[in-house]
C-alpha positions as CSV (number, residue, x, y, z in Angstrom):
1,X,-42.7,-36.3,-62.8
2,X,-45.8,-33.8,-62.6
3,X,-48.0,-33.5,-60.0
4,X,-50.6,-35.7,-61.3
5,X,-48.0,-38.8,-61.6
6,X,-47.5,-37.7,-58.2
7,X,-51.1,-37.6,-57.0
8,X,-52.3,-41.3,-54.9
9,X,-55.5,-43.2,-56.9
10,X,-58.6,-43.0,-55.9
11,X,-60.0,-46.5,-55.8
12,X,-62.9,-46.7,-58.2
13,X,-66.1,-46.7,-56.4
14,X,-68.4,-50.3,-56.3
15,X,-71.0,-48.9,-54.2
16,X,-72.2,-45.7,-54.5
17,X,-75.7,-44.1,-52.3
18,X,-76.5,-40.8,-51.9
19,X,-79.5,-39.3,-50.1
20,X,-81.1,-42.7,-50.3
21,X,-84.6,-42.7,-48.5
22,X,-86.9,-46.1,-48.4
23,X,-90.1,-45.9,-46.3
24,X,-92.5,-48.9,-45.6
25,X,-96.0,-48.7,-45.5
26,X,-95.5,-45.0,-45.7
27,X,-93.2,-45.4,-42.6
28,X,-89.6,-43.6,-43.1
29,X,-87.1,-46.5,-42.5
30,X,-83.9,-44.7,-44.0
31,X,-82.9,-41.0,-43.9
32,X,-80.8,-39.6,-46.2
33,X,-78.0,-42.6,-46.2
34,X,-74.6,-41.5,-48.0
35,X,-72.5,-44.4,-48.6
36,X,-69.4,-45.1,-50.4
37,X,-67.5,-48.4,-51.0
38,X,-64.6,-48.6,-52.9
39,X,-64.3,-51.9,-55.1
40,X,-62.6,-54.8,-53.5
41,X,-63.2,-53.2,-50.0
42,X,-65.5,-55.0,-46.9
43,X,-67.8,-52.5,-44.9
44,X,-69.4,-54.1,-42.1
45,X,-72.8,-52.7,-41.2
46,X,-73.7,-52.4,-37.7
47,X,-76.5,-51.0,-36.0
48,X,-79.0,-52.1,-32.9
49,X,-82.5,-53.6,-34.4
50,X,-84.3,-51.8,-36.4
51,X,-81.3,-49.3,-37.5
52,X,-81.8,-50.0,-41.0
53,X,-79.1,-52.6,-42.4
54,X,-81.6,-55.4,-43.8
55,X,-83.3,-52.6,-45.8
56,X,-79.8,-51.0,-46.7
57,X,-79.6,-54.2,-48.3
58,X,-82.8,-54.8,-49.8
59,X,-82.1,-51.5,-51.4
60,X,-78.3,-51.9,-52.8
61,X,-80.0,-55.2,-54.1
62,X,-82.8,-53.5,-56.1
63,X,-85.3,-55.7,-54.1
64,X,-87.3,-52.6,-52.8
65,X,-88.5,-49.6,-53.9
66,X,-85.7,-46.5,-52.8
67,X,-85.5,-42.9,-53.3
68,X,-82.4,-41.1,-54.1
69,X,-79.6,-42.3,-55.7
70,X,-77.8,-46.1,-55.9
71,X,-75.5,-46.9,-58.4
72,X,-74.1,-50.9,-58.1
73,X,-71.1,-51.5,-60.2
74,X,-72.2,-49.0,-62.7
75,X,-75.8,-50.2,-62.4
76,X,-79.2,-48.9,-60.6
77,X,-80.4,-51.9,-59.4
78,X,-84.5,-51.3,-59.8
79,X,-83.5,-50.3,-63.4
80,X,-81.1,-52.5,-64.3
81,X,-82.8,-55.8,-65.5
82,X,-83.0,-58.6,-62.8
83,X,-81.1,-61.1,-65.1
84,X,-78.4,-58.4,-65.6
85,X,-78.6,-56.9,-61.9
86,X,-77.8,-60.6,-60.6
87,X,-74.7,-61.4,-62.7
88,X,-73.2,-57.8,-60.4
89,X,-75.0,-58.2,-57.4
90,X,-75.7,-61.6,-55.1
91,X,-77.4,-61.4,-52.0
92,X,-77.7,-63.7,-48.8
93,X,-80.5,-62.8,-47.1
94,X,-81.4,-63.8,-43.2
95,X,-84.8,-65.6,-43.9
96,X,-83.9,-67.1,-47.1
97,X,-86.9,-68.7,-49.0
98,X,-86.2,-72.3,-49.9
99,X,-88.5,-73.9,-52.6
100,X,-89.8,-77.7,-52.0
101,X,-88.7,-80.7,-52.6
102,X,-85.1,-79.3,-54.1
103,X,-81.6,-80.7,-52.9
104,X,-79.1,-78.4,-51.4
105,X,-77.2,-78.7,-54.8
106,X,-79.9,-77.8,-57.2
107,X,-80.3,-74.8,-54.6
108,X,-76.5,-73.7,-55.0
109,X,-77.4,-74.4,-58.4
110,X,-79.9,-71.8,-58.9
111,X,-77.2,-69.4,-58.5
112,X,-76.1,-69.7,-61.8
113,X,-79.7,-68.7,-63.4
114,X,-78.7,-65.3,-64.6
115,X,-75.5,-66.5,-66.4
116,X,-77.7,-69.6,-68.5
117,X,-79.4,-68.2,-71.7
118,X,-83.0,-67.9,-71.5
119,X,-84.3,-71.4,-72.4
120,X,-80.9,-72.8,-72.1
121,X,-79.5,-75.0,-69.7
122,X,-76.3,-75.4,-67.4
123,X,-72.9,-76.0,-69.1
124,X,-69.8,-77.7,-68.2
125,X,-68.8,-74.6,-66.8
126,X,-71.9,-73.8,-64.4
127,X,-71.5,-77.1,-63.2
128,X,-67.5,-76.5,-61.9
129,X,-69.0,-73.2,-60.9
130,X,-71.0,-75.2,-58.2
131,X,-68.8,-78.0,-57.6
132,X,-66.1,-75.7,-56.9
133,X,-68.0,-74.0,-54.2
134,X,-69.4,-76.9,-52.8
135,X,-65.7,-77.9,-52.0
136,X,-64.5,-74.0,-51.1
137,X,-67.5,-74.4,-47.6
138,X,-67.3,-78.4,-47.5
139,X,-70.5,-78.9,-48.3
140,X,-70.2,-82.1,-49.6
141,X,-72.4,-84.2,-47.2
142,X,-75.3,-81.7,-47.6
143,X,-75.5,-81.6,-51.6
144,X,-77.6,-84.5,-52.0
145,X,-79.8,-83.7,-49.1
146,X,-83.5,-82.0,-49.4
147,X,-82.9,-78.1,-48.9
148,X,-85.5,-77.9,-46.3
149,X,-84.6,-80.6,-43.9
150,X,-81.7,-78.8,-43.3
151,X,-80.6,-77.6,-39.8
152,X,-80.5,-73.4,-39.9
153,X,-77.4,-73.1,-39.9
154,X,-76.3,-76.2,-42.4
155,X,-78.9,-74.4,-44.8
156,X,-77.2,-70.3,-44.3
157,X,-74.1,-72.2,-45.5
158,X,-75.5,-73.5,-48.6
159,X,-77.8,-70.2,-48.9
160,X,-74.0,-68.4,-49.0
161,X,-73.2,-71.0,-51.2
162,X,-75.7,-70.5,-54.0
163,X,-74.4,-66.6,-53.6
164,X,-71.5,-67.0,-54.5
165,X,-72.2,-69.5,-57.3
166,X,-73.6,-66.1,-59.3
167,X,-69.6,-64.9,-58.7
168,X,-71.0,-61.3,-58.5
169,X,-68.7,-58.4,-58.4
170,X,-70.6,-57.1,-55.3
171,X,-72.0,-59.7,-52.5
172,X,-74.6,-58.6,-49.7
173,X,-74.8,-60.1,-47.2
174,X,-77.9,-60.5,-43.9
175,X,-76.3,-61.7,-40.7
176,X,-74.0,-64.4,-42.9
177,X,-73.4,-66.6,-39.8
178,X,-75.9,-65.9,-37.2
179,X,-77.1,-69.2,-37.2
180,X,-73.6,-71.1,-37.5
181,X,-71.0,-72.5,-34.6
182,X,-67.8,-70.4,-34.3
183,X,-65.7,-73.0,-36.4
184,X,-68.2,-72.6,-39.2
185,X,-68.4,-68.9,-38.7
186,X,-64.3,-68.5,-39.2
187,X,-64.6,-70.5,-42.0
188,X,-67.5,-68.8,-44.1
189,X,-66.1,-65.5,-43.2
190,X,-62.4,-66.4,-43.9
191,X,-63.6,-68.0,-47.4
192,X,-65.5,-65.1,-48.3
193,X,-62.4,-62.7,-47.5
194,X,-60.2,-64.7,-49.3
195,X,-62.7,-64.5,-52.5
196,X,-62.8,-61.0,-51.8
197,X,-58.9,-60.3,-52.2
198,X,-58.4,-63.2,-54.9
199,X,-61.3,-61.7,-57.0
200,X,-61.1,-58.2,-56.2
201,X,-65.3,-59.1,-54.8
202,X,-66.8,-56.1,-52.9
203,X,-68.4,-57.1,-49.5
204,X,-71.2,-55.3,-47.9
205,X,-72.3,-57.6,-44.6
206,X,-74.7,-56.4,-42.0
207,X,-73.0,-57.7,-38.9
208,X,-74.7,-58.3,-35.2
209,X,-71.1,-59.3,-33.8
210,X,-68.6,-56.3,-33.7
211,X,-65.9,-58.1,-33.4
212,X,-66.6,-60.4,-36.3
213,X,-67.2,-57.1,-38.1
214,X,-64.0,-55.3,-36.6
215,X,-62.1,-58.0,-37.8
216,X,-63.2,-58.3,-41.6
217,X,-64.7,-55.0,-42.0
218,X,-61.8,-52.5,-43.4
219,X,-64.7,-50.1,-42.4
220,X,-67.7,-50.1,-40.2
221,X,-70.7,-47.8,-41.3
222,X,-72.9,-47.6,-37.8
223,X,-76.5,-46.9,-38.6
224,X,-79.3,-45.7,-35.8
225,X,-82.8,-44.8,-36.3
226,X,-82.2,-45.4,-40.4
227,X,-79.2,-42.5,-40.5
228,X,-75.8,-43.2,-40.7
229,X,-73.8,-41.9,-36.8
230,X,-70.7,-42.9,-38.1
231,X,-68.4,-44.3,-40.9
232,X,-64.8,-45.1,-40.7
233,X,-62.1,-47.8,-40.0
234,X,-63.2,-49.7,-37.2
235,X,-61.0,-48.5,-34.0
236,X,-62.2,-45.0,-34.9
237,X,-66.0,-46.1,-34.8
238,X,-66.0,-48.9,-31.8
239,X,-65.9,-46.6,-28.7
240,X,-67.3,-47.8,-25.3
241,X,-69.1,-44.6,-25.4
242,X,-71.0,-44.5,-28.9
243,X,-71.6,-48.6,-28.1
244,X,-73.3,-47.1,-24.6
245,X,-75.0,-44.4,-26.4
246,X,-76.1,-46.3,-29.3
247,X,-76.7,-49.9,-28.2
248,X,-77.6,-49.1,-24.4
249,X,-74.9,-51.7,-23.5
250,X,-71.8,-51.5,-21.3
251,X,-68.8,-52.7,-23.2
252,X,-65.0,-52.8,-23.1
253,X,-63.7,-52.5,-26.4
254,X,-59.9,-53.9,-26.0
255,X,-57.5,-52.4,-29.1
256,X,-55.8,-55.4,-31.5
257,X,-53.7,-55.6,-34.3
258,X,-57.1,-57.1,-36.1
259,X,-59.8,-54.9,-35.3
260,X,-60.7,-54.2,-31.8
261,X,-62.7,-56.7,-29.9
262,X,-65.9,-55.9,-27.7
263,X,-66.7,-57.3,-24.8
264,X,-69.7,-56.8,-22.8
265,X,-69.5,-55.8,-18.8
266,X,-71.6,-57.5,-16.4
267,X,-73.8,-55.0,-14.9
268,X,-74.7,-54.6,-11.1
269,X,-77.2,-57.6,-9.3
């Protein structure tokens, strides 16, 4: 056996930035990001307000204008063509925008725009596509309802839902269950991780709750003022000191076989 046989692989990268720069209304929001994700992997991004993740997404998504370099599953994503951008890459934003007078299935539905042929319309197979997913986050109940009567967080489940109905090789996704109870939060992230090692899916989630993104995250990448302050599995990057120095908050961060958990102190009357 040579060396080479000998020699571990290198996972084939899904996600690749380097010395990526956005700036709004002429305002620098990102410095100089360098991010790599490996495909089939879930990085967690976390970060106080402000730090940059929505616009990290916005960028790997090809929704904004970006400096530098982004590469999506072998694609730039402001080059790429939006048809052919959104049969790689789905994302979920926070504030999704909903159009009138559309149920919650012909919202899922939309999902599967890219993969119809121009001046087609949906097949057999677009429409197990949706069913199937419909029945993967039990949304059963909602389908027939009118998207925008929906409570915030019945409509960031069916939001998710049209997402994944695209069955992109890379998913993004804004604060995926801010808006959802804890049993509804284990189950949209347990589904999605189970896509993700079924499918071989790349995840890239900007998370508010560090123990939800301990737990999922194989990595966290901690943003601050637009730069990245760390990058690396989650025990290594959840300190109580870089959570004091970054976040201003007083934590205990206790060590599990899952991903450590942070809890917050109660500071002095």
């Amino acid at each position: 056996m040579t060396d080479d046989d000998e020699a571990p692989r290198v996972p084939r990268a899904a996600v690749t930035c380097r010395d990526l720069r956005v700036a709004r209304d002429r305002t620098p929001v990102l410095h100089g990001i360098d991010v790599t994700v490996p495909a089939g992997e879930w990085v967690s991004l976390v970060g106080p307000n402000g730090s940059g993740k929505t616009t990290l997404l916005f960028a790997l998504a090809g929704l904004i204008p970006a400096a530098g370099h982004i590469e999506v599953e072998g694609v730039t994503p402001r080059r790429g063509g939006r048809r052919h951008v959104a049969r790689t890459v789905a994302m979920m934003p926070q504030r999704p925008v909903v159009p009138e007078g559309v149920t919650a299935r012909e919202l899922i539905a939309l999902g599967r725009t890219p993969h119809i042929p121009r001046f087609g319309t949906e097949s057999a197979h677009d429409v197990v596509v949706v069913d199937t997913v419909i029945d993967r986050l039990d949304l059963h109940d909602l389908a027939g309802r009118i998207a925008t009567t929906l409570s915030g967080g019945e409509l960031q489940r069916v939001v998710l839902a049209r997402a994944l109905a695209q069955q992109p090789r890379v998913l993004l996704l804004d604060e995926p269950t801010s808006a959802l109870d804890i049993g509804h939060q284990q189950q949209v992230l347990d589904l999605v991780d189970s896509l993700r090692r079924e499918s071989g899916l790349t995840v890239v989630a900007a998370m508010h709750d560090l123990t939800s993104a301990a737990q999922y995250g194989q990595r966290l990448v901690l943003l601050d003022g637009g730069r990245v302050v760390a990058d690396g599995p989650p025990a290594r990057v959840l300190t109580a000191a870089r959570i004091a120095q970054v976040y201003g908050a007083r934590v205990e961060v206790l060590g599990r076989t899952d991903g450590p958990a942070v809890l917050p102190l109660r500071g002095e009357p």
